[in-house]
C-alpha positions as CSV (number, residue, x, y, z in Angstrom):
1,X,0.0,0.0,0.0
2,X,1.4,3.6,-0.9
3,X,2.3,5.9,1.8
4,X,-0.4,8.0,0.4
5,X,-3.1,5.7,0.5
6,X,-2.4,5.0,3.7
7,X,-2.4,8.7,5.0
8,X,-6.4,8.4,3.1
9,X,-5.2,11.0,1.1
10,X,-5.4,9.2,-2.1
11,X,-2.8,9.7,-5.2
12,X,-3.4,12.9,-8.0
13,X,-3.5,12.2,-11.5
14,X,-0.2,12.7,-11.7
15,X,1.4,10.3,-9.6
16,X,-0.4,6.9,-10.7
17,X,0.3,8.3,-14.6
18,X,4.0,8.3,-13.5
19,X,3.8,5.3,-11.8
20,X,2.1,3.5,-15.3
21,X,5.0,5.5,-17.1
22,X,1.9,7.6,-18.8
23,X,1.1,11.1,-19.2
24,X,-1.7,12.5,-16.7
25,X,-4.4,12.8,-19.9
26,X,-3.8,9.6,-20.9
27,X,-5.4,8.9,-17.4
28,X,-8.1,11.0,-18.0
29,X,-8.7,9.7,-21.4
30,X,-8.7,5.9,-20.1
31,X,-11.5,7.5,-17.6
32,X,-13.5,8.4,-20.4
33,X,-13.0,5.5,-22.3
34,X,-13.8,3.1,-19.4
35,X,-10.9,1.6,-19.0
36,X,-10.5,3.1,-15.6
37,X,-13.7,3.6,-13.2
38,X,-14.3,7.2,-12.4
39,X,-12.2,8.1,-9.7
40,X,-13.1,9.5,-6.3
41,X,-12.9,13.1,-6.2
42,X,-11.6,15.7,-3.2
43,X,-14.1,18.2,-1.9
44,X,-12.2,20.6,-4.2
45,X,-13.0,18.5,-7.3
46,X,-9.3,16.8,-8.0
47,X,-9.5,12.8,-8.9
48,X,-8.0,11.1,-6.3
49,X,-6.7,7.3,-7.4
50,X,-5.1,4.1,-5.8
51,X,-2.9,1.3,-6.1
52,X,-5.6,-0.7,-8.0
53,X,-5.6,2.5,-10.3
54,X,-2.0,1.6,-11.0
55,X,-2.5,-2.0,-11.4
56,X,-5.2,-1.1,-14.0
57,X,-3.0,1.5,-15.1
58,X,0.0,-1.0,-15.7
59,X,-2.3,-4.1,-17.3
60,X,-3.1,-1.1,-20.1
61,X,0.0,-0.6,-21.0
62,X,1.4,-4.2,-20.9
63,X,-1.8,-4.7,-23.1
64,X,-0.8,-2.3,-25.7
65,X,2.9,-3.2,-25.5
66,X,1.8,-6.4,-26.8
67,X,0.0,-4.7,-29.7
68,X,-3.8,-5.2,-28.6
69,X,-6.6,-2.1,-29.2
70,X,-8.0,-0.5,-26.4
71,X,-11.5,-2.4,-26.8
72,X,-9.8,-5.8,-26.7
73,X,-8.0,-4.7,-23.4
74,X,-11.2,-3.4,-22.2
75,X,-12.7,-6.5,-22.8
76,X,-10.6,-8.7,-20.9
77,X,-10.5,-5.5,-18.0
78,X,-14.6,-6.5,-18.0
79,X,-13.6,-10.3,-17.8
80,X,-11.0,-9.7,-14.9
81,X,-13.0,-7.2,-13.1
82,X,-16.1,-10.3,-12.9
83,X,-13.0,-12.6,-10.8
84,X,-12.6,-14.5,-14.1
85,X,-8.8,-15.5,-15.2
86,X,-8.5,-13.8,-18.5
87,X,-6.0,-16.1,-20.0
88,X,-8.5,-18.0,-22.3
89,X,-9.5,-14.7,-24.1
90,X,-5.9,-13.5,-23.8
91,X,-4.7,-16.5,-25.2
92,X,-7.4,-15.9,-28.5
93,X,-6.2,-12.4,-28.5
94,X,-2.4,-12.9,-28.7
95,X,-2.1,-15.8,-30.7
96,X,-3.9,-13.6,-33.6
97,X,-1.5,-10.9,-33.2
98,X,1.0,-12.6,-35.0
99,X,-0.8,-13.0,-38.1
100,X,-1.7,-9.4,-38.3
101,X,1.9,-8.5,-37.5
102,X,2.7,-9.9,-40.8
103,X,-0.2,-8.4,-42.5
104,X,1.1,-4.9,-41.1
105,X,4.6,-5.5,-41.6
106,X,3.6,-6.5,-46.0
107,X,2.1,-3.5,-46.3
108,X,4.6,-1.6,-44.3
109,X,7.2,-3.5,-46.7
110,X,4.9,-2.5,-49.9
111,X,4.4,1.1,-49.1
112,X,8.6,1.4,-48.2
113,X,9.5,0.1,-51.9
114,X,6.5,2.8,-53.4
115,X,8.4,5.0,-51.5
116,X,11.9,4.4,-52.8
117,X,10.5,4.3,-56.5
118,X,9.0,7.8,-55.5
119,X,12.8,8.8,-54.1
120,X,14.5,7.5,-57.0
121,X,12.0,9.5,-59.7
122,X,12.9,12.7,-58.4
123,X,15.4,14.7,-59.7
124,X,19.1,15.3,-58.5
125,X,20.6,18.0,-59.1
126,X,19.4,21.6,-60.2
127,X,15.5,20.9,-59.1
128,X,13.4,23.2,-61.1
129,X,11.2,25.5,-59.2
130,X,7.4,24.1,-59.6
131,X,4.8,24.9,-62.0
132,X,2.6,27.7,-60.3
133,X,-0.1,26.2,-58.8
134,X,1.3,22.6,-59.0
135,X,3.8,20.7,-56.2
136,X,5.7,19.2,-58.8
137,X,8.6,20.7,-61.5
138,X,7.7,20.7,-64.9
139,X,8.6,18.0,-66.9
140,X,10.5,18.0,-70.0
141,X,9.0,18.8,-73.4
142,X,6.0,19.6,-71.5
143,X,3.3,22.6,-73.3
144,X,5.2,21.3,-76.8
């Protein structure tokens, strides 16, 4: 238990964000995404949060480390929040990511060599200034 918790006077924003190794709107964002419950708030109106906030906080980001979306970690938040090991849906979940890795990492690969045939069509040296109104030089024997 943190020293603050134990004081009762509950962690700000910041300090469970830091502890996740996340900025203190990404905490707010999770809030309204419902990946995090709504936290308590002081009579002045400032979220206070707890160790289980961190947890939560920490099971996010281990989540998206391993490449999942937000809705699948959601979903297995909902499946651990009911006392239910999520290691069955996990299991689904992670053993897909490979495949779309590869999918990801093609078209990464297909859009990289489009790219270098872009690089190598421009020119060198002595780049003409562009055509007015166009991005792009004007190309030889061009208007005869």
């Amino acid at each position: 238990m943190s020293q603050s918790i134990a004081t009762g006077r509950g962690l700000r924003v910041a300090e469970p964000a830091a502890a996740a190794g996340v900025s203190a709107d990404t905490v707010r964002y999770y809030e309204r995404a419902g990946l995090i419950s709504a936290p308590h708030r002081t009579a002045a109106g400032y979220r206070t949060y707890d160790d289980t906030d961190i947890d939560r906080l920490k099971f996010i980001q281990g989540g998206q480390r391993l490449g999942l979306r937000l809705r699948e970690i959601r979903d297995l938040l909902a499946i651990r929040d009911i006392g239910t090991c999520p290691c069955e849906p996990a299991d689904q979940l992670l053993r897909r990511r490979p495949a779309e890795l590869d999918e990801e990492m093609a078209r990464l690969a297909a859009l990289r060599a489009e790219l270098a045939v872009m690089v190598d069509a421009l020119p060198s040296e002595n780049c003409p200034d562009p055509l007015p109104g166009t991005w792009r030089p004007p190309i030889p024997d061009e208007g005869r």
